[in-house]
Backbone bond lengths (Angstrom), bond angles and torsions (degrees), N, CA, C in turn:
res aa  C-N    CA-C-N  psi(-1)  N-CA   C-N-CA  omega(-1)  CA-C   N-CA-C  phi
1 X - - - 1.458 - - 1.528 109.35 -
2 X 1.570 107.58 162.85 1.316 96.80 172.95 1.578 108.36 125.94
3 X 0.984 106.67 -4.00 2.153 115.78 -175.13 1.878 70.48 -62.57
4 X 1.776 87.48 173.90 1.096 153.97 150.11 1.520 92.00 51.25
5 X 1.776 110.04 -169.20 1.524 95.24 -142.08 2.096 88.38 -133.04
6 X 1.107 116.97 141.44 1.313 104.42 -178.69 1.858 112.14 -77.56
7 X 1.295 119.07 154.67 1.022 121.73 -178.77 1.799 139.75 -152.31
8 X 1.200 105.54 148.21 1.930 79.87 -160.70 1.871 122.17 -51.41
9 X 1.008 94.20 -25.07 1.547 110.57 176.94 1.356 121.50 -54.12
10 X 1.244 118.70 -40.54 1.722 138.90 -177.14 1.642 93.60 -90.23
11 X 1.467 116.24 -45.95 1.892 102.42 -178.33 1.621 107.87 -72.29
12 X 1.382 126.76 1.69 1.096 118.59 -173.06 1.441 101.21 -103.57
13 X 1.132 113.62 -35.23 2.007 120.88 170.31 1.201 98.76 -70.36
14 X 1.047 153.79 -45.42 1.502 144.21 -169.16 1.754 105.29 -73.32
15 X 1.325 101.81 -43.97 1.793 107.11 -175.56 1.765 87.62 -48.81
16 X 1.598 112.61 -49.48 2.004 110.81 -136.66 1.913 78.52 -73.40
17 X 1.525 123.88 -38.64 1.348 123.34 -145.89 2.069 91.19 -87.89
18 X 0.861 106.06 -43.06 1.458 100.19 178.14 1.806 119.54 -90.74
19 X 0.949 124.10 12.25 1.549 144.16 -154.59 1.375 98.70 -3.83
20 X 1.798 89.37 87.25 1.455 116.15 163.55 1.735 95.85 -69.90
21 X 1.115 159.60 97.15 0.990 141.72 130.36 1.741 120.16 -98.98
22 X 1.518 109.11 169.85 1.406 143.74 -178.88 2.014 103.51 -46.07
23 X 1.411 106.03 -37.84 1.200 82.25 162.25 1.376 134.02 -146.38
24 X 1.813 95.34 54.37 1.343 116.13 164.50 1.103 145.34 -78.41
25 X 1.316 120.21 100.50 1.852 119.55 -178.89 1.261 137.21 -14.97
26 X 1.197 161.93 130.73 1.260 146.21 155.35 2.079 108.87 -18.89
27 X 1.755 84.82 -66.56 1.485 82.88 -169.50 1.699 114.45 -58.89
28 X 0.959 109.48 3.36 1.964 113.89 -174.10 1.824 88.89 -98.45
29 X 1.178 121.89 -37.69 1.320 120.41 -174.88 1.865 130.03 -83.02
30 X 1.367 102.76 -38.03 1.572 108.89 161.05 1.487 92.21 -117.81
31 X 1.513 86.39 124.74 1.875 99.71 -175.57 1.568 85.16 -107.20
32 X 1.227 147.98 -25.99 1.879 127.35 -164.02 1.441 97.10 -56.17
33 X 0.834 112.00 172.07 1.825 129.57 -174.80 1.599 95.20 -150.24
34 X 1.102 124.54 27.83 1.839 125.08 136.05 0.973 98.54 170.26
35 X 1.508 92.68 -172.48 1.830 105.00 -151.93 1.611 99.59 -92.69
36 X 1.462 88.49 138.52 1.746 105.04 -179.73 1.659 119.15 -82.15
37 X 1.246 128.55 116.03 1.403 125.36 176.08 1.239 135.47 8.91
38 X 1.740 90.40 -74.45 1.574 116.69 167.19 1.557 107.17 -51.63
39 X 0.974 128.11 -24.81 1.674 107.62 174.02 1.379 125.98 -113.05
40 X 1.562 109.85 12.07 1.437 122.29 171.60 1.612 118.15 -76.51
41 X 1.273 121.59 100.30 0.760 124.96 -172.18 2.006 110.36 -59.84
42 X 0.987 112.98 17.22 1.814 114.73 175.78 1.828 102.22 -95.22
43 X 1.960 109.97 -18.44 1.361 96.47 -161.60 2.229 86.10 -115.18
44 X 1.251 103.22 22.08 1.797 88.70 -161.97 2.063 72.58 -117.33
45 X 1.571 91.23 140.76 1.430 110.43 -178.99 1.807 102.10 -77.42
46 X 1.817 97.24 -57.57 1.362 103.31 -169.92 1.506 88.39 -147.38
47 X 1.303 116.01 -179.70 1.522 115.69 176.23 1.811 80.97 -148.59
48 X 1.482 126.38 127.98 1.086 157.11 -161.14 1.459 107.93 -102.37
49 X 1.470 116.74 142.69 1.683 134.94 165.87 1.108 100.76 -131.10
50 X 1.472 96.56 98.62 2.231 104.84 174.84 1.232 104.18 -111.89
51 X 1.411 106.16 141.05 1.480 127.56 160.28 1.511 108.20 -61.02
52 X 1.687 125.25 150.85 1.256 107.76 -179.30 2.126 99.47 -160.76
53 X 0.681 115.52 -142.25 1.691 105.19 -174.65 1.096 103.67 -87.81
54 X 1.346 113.77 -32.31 1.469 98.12 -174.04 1.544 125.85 -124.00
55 X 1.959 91.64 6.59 1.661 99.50 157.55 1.577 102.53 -124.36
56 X 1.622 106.20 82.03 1.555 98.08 168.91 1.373 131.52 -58.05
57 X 1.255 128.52 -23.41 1.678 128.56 -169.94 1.620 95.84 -121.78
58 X 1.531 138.15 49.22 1.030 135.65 -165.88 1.562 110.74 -42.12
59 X 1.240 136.14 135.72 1.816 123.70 162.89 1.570 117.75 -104.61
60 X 1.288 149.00 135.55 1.230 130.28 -159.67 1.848 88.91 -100.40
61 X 1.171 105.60 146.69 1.383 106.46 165.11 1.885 113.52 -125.46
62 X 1.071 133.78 117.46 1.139 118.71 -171.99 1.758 108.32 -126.93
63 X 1.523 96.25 149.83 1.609 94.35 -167.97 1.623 106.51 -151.37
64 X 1.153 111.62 115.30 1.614 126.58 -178.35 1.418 112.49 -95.96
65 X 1.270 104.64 136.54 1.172 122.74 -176.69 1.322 134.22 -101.76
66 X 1.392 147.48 107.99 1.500 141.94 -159.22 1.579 91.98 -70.05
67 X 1.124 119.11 119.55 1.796 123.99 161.35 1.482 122.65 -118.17
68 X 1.451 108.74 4.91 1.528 123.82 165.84 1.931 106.79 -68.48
69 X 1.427 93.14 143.04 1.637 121.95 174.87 1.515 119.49 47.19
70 X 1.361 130.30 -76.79 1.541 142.46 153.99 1.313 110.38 -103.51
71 X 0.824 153.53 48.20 1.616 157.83 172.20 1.411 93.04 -91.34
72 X 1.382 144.91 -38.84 1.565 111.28 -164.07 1.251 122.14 -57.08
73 X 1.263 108.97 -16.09 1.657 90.84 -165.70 1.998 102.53 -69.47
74 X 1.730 106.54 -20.73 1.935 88.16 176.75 0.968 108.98 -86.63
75 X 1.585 134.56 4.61 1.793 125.03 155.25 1.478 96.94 -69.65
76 X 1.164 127.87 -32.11 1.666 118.22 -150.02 1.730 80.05 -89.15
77 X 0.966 135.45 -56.92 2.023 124.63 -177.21 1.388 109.53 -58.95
78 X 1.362 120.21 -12.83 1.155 110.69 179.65 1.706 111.07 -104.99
79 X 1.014 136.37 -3.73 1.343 150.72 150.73 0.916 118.09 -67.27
80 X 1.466 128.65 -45.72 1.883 139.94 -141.36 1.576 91.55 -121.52
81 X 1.305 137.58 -21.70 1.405 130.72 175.48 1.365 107.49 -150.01
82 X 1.498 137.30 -40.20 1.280 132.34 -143.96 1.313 107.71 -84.06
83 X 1.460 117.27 -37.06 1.524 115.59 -174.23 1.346 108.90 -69.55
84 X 1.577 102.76 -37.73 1.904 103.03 -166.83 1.432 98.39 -64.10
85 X 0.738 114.92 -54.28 1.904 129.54 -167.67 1.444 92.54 -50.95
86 X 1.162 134.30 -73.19 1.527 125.06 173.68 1.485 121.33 -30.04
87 X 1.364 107.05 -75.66 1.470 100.89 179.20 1.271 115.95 -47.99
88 X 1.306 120.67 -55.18 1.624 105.85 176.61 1.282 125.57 -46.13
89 X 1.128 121.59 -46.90 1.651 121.51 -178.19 1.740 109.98 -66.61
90 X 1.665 99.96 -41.38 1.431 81.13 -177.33 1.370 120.05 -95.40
91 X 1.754 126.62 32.04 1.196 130.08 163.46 1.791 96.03 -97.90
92 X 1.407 117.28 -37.95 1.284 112.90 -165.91 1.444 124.49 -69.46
93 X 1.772 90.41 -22.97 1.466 89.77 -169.80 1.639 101.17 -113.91
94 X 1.183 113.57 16.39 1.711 102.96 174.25 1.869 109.52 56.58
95 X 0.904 100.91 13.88 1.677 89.61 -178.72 1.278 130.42 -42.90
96 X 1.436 92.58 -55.53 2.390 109.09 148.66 1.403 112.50 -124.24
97 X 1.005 103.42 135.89 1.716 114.94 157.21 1.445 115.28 -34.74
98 X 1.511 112.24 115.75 1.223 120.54 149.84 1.601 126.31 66.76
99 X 1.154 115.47 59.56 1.662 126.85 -132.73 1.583 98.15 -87.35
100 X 1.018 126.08 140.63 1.409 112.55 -165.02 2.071 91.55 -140.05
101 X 1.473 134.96 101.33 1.501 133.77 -168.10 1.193 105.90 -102.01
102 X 1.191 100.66 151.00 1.487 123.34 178.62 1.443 115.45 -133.75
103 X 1.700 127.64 136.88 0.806 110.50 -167.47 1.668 95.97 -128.01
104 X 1.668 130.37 145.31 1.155 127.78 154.33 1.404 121.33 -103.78
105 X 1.523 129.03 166.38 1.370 122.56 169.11 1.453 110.22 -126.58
106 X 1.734 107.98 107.45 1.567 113.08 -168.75 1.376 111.02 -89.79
107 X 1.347 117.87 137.54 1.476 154.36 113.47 1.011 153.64 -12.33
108 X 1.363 133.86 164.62 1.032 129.39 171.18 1.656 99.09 -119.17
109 X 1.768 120.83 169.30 1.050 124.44 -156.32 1.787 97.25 -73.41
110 X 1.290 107.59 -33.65 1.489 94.79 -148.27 1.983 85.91 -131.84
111 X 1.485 101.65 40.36 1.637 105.86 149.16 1.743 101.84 -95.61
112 X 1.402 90.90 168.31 1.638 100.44 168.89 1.488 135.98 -40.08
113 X 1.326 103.65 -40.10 1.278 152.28 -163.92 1.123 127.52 -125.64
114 X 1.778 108.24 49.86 1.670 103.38 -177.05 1.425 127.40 -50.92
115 X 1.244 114.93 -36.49 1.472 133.40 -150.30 1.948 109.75 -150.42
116 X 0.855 119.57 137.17 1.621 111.61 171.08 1.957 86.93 -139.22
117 X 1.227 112.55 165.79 1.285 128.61 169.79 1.504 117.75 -144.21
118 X 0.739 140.75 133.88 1.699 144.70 161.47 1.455 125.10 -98.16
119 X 1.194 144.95 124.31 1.202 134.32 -178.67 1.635 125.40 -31.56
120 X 1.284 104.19 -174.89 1.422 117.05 172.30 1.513 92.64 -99.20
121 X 1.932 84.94 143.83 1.572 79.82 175.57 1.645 99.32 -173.91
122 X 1.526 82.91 137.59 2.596 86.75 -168.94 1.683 97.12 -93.51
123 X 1.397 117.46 -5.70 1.662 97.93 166.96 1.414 112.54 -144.26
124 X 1.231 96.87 -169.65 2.135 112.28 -164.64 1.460 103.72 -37.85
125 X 1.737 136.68 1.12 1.373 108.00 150.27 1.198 120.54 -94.50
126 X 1.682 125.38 46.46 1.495 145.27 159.12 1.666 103.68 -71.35
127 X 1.347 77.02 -71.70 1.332 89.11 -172.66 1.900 124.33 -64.10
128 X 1.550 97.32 -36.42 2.046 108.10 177.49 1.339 101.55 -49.32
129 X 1.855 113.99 -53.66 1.340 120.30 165.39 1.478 131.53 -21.22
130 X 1.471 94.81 -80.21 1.770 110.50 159.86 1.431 117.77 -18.20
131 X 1.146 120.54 -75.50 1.568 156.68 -155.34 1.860 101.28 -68.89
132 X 1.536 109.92 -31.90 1.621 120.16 171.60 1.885 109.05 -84.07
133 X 1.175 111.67 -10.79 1.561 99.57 -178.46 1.457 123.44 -80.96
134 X 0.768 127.30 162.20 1.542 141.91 169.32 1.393 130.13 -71.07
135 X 1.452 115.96 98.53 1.413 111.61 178.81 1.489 105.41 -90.98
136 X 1.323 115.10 82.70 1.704 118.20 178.16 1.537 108.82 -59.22
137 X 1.746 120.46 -29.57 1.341 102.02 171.06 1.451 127.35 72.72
138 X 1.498 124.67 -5.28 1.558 129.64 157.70 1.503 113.13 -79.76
139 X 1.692 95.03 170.57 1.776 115.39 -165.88 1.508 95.96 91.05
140 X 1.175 77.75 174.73 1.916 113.41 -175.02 1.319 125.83 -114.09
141 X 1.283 113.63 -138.51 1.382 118.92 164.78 1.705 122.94 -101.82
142 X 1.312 117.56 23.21 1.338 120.07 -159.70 1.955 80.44 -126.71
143 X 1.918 95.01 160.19 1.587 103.51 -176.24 1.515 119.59 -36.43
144 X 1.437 84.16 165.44 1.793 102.96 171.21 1.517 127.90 -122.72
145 X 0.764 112.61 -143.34 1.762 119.55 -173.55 1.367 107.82 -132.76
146 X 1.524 134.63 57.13 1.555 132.42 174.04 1.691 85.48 -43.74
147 X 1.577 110.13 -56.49 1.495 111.48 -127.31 1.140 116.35 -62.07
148 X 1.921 102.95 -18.23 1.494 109.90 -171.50 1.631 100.60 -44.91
149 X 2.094 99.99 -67.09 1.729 79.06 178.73 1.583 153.28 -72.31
150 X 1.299 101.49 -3.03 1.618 115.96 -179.35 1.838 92.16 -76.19
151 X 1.214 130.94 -34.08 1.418 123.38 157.58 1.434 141.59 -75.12
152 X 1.193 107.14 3.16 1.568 138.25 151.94 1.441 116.01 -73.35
153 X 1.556 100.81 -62.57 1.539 98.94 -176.05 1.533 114.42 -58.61
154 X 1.607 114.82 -36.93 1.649 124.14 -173.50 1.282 100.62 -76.71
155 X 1.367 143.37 -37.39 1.088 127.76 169.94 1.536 139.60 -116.64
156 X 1.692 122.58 6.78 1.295 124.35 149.53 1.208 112.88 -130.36
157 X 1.706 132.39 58.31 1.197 135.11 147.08 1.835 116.36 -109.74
158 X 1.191 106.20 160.03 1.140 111.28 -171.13 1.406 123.88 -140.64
159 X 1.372 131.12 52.76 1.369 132.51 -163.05 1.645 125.27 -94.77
160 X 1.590 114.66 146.41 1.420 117.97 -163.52 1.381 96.33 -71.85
161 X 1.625 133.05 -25.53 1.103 155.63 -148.12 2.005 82.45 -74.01
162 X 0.703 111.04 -71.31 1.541 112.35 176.45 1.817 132.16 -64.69
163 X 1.485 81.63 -60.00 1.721 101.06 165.34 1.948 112.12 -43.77
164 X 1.164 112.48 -62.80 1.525 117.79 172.31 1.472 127.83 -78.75
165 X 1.206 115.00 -32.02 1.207 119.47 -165.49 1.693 118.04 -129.49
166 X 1.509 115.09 -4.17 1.420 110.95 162.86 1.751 110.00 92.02
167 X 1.226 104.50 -5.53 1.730 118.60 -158.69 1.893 102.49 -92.39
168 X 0.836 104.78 122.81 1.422 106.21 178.05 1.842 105.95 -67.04
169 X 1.170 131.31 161.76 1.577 140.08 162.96 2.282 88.48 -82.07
170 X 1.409 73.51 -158.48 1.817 103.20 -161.36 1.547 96.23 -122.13
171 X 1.148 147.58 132.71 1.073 137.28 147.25 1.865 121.05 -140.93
172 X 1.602 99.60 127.44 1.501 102.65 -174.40 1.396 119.42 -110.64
173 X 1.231 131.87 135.12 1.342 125.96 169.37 1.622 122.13 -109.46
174 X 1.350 128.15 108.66 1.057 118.13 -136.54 1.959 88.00 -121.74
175 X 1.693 116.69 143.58 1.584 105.23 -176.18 1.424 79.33 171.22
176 X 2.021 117.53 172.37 0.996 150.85 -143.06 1.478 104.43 -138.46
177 X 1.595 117.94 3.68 1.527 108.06 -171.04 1.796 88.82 -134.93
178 X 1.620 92.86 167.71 1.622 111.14 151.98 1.694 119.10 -49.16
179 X 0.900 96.43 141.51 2.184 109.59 152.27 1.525 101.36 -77.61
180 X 1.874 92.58 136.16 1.687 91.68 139.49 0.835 145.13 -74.68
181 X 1.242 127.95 142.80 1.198 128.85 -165.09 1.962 107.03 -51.92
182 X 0.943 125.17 -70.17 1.636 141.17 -178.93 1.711 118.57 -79.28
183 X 1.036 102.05 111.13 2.011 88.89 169.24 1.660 109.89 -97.16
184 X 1.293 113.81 94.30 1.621 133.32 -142.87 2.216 90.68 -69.37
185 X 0.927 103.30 157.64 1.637 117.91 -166.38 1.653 101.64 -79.48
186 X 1.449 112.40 -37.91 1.777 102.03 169.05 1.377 125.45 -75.54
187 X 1.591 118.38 -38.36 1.251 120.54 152.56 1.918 115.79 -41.40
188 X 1.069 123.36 -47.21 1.573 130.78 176.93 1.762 89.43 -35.68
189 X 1.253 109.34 -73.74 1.376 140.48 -148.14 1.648 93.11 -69.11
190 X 1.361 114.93 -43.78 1.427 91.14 -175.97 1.207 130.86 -91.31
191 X 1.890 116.13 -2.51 1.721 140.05 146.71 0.882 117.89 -63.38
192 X 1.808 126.21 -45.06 1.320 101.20 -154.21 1.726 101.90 -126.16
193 X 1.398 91.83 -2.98 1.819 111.75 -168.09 1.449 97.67 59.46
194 X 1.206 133.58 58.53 1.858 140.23 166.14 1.212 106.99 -89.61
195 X 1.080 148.41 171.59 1.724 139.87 150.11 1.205 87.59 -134.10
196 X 1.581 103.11 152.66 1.785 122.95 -138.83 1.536 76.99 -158.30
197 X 1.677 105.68 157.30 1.595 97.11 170.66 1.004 114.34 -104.37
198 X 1.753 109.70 -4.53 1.982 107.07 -157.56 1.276 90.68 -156.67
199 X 1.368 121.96 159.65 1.801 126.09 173.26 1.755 92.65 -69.17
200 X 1.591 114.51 157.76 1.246 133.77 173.66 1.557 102.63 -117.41
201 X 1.241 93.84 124.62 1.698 103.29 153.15 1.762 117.25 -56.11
202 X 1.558 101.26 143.69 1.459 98.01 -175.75 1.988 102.76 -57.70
203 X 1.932 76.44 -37.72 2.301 68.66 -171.59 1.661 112.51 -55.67
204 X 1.271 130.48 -9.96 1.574 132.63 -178.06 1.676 97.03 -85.05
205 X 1.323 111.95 -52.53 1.316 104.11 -162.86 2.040 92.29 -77.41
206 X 0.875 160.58 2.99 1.439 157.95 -162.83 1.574 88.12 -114.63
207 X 1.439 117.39 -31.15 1.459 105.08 -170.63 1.842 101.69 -91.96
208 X 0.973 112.02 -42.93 1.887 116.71 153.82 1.524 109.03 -36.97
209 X 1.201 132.21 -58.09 1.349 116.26 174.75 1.072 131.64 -69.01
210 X 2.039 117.74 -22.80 1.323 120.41 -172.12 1.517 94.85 -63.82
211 X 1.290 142.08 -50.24 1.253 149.19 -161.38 1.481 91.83 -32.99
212 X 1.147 135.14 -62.04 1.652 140.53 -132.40 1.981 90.32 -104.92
213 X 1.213 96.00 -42.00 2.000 108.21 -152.45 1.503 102.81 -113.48
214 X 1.268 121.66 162.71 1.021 138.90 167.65 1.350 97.53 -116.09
215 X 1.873 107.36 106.86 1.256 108.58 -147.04 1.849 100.31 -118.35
216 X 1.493 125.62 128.37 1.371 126.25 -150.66 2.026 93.43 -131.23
217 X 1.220 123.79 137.94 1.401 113.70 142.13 1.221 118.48 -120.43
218 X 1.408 116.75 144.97 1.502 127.91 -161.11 1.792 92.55 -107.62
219 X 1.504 114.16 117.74 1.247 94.42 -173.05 2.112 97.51 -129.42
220 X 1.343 85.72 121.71 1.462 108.03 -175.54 1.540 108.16 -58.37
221 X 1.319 134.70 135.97 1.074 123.02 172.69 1.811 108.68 -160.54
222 X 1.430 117.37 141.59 1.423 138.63 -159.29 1.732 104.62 -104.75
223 X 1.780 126.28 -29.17 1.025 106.58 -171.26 1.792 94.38 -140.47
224 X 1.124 111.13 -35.48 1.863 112.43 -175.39 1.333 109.89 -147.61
225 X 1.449 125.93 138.97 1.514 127.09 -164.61 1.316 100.33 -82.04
226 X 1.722 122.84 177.50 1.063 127.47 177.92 1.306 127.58 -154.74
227 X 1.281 149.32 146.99 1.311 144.74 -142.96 1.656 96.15 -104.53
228 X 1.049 142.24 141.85 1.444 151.16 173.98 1.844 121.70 -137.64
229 X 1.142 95.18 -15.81 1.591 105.10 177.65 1.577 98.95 -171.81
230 X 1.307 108.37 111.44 1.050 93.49 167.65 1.934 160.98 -56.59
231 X 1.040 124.09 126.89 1.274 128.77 -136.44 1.606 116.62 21.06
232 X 1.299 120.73 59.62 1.186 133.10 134.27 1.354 113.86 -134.03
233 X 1.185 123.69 47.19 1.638 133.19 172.60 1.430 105.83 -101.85
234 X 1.552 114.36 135.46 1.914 107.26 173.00 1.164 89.41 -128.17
235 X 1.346 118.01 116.41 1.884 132.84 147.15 1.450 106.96 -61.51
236 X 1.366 104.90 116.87 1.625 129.41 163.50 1.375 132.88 -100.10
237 X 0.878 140.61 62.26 1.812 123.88 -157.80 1.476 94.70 -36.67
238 X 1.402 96.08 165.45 1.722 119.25 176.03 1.625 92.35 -55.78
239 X 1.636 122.03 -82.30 1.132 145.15 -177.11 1.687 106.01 -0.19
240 X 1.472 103.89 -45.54 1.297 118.82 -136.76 1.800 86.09 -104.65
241 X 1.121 141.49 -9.62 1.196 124.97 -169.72 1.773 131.40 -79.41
242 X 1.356 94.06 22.53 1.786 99.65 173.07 1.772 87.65 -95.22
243 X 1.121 114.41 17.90 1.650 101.23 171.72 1.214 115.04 -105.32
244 X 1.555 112.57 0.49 1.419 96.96 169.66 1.047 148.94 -40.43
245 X 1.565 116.94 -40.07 1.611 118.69 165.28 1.295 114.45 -61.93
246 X 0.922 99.32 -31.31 2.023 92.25 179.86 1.194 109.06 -83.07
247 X 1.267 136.13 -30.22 1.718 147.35 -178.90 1.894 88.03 -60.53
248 X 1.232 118.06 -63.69 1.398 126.25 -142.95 1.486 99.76 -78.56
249 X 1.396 115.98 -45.79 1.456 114.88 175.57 1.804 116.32 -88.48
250 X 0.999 121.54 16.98 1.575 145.10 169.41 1.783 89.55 -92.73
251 X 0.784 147.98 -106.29 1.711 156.35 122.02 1.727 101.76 54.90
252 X 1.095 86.93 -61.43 1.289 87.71 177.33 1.827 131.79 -95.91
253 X 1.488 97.45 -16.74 1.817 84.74 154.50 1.432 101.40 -86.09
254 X 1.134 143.66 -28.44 1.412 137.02 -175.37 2.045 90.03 -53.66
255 X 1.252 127.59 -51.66 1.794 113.70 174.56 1.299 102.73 -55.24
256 X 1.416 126.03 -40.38 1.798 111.61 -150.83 1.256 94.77 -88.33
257 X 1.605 125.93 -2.56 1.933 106.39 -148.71 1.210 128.62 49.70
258 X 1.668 92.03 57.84 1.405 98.66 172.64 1.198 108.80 -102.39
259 X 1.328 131.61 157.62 1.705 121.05 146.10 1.176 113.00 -85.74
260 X 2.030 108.50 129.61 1.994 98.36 -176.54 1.496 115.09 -77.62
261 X 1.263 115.39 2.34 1.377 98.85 165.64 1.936 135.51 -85.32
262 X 1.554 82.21 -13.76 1.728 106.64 157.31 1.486 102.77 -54.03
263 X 1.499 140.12 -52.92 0.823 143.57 -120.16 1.569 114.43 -141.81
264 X 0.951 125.95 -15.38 1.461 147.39 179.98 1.249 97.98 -129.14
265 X 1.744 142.28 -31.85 1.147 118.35 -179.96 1.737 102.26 86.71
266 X 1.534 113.16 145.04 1.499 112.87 -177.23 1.299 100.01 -52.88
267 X 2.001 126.59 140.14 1.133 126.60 147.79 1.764 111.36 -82.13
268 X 1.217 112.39 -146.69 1.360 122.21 -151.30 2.228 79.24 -125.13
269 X 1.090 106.44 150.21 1.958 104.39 -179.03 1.467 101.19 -59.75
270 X 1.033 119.43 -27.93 1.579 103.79 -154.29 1.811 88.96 -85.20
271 X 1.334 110.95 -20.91 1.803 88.61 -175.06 1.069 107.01 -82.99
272 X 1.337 115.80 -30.44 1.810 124.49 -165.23 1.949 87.55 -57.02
273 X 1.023 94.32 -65.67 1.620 96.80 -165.04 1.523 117.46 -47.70
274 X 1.494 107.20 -31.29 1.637 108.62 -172.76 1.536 88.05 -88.95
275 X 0.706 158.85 24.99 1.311 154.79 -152.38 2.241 107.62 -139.49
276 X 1.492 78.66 -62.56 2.219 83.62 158.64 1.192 110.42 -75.17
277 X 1.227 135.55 -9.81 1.717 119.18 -176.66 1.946 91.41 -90.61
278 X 0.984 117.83 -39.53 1.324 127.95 -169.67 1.492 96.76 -55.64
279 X 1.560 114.24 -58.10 1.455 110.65 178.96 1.740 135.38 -72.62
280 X 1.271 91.28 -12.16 1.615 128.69 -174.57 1.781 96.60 -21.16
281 X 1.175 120.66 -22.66 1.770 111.40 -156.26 1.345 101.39 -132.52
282 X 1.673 115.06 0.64 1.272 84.91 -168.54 2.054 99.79 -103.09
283 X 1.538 77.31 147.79 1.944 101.08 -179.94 1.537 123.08 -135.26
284 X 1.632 93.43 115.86 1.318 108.47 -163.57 1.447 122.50 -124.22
């Protein structure tokens, strides 16, 4: 996966054909009412990042989404602004070669819908993708399941980005709650049908993915921040989440040694600043 190139022209037919608008609901925006095959991660072997003619140095970028209890509204910013804003910046500014996203929608172990995945993909079926998943919308206020996908990526991804060239992908997990502590060995088995011999700590399975990813959680929060991986955790207030593209591609010249103003271009003080407090902890 991975042809062709995303572009404003195709996000503007998809906005008129799916009426992405300003004040459209989640539920007006992912209409499935469960999870589709193709994105169950129990029936997908591997989900692939190929180099191809016209993405020679492919990079995988992957980004999970909390869709448990009140979470729609960060599918709905990430539909209605967050994705476009990404791709544009990171075609404009070259930050990595040849960006190829993936998106999951996380769970809890024992919702319907632990996990969904969508391919890799460099144009507008990023987003068609997106727009087909399932916001099942159960749980509470108590942990979640990052790990399901950071144990997806370590064990059914497959990228040239690594395979050829040694280069890790990007991967973010973005949500408003704690991790569990354990991603238990029958749960494994009943997502992904794997057999495991022993439950894994999330910190084993986060350290399984660092191998492949440069692995980040973005953790949303309304009253007190919270640690989710150590120093790779970013506290966001709610308020603050139309900054994702700039949070996420900030993140990532901070891996390449970039400076983001090379690369983002001067912001305005008040973002620069909300933007280093956000990163304030992370150590890599």
């Amino acid at each position: 996966m991975g042809c062709g190139s995303y572009t404003a022209r195709d996000w503007e037919k998809l906005r008129s054909a799916r009426k992405i608008t300003s004040d459209a609901s989640a539920a007006n925006l992912f209409q499935n009412r469960k999870m589709l095959d193709k994105f169950n991660p129990k029936y997908i072997a591997m989900r692939e990042s190929r180099d191809n003619d016209e993405h020679p140095n492919s990079t995988p970028i992957a980004i999970g989404v909390d869709v448990t209890g009140s979470m729609g509204y960060l599918s709905e910013e990430i539909v209605k602004n967050s994705l476009n804003e990404i791709m544009k910046k990171l075609y404009a500014s070259n930050v990595i070669p040849d960006p190829q996203l993936m998106f999951a929608a996380v769970g809890d172990v024992v919702d319907q819908a632990p996990l969904q995945v969508t391919q890799y993909e460099s144009d507008i079926r990023i987003a068609e993708q997106l727009l087909d998943l399932w916001l099942e919308g159960r749980g509470g206020d108590g942990p979640e399941d990052y790990a399901l996908f950071w144990y997806f990526l370590a064990h059914h991804t497959d990228t040239d980005s690594m395979k050829k060239r040694g280069e890790k992908g990007f991967a973010f997990t973005i949500g408003d709650a704690a991790n569990h502590v354990n991603l238990c060995a029958g749960d494994i088995k009943k997502i992904f049908n794997d057999n495991v011999a022993d439950d894994l700590t999330c910190e084993e399975v986060a350290e399984e993915t660092l191998k492949s990813y440069h692995l980040f959680h973005i953790n949303i929060y309304s009253g007190y921040e919270r640690t989710v991986i150590n120093g790779r955790t970013i506290n966001i207030p709610r308020d603050s989440i139309a900054l994702l593209p700039e949070l996420i591609i900030s993140v990532i010249c901070k891996v390449k040694g970039y400076k983001r103003e090379d690369i983002l271009g001067h912001l305005d003080f008040k973002t620069e600043k909300a933007l280093d407090k956000m990163m304030k902890n992370l150590i890599f």
